[in-house]
N, C-alpha and C positions, 0 to 999 in steps of 0.2 A: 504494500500500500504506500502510494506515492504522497509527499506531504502536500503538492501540489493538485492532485485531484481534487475535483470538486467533490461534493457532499450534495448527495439531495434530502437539501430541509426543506421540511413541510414548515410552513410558516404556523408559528403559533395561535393559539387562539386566546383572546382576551384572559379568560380563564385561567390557561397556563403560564398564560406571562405574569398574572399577579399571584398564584399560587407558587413560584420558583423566584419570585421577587422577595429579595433580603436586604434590607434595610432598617436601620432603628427606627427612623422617623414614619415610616408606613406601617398604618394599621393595618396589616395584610387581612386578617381573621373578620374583619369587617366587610371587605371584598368578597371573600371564600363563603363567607356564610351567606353572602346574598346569591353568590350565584349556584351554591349546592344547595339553595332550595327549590331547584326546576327553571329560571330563568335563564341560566347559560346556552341551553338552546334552540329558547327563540331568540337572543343576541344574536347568536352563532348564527340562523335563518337570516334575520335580518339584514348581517353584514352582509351575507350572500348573495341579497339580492340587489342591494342596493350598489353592490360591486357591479352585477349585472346590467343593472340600467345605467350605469355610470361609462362603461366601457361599451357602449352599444353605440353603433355608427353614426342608425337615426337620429340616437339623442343628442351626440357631440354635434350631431351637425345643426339639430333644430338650436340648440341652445349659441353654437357659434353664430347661425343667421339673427337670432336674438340681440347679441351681445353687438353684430352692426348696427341693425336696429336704433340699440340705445344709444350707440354713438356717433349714428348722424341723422337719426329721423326729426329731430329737434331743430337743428339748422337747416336742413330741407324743408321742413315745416315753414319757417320764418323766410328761406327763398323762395316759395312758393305763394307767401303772403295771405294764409289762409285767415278768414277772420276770425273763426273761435279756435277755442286750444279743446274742446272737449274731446274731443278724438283722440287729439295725441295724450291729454290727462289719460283716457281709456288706453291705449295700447302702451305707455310707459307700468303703467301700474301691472299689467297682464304680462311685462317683462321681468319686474321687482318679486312678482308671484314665481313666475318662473326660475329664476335666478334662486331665491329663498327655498324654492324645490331641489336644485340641482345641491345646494348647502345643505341640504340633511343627507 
């Protein structure tokens, strides 16, 4: 065994990282005890899938068309001399929605 080969780690799960986490200052037993009462996995699901929609094509792309969007539909708006904002009020807000989705 070469010291140079790689290793396949499986990446830890929340779980494991704070059950193998030693330090004085961490109340580890406060962690362990929450998630050895049946919550660790629906965590575990969770992260799963929101890894899913995170790394999905359609998404990066809806949300990069978004992120133009927010950064030039504003000064288009004002080049084009529209007389109310309620529309762009309306589609800024459905981007700040979107954006606060993409954040969880």
């Amino acid at each position: 065994s070469s010291p140079l080969r790689k290793s396949k780690n499986k990446r830890k799960s929340f779980y494991e990282e704070v059950t193998t986490h030693r330090c004085r200052c961490c109340p580890t037993w406060v962690a362990v005890r929450w998630f050895d009462s049946g919550l660790q996995r629906h965590v575990d699901r969770l992260q799963h899938i929101c890894r899913r929609i995170n790394k999905n094509n359609g998404f990066q792309s809806a949300m990069f068309s978004c992120l133009l969007l927010a950064l030039f539909l504003p000064d288009t708006w004002v080049l084009m001399n529209v007389p109310t904002n309620d529309a762009l009020d309306t589609f800024l807000i459905l981007m700040v929605v979107m954006f606060l989705f993409e954040l969880l």
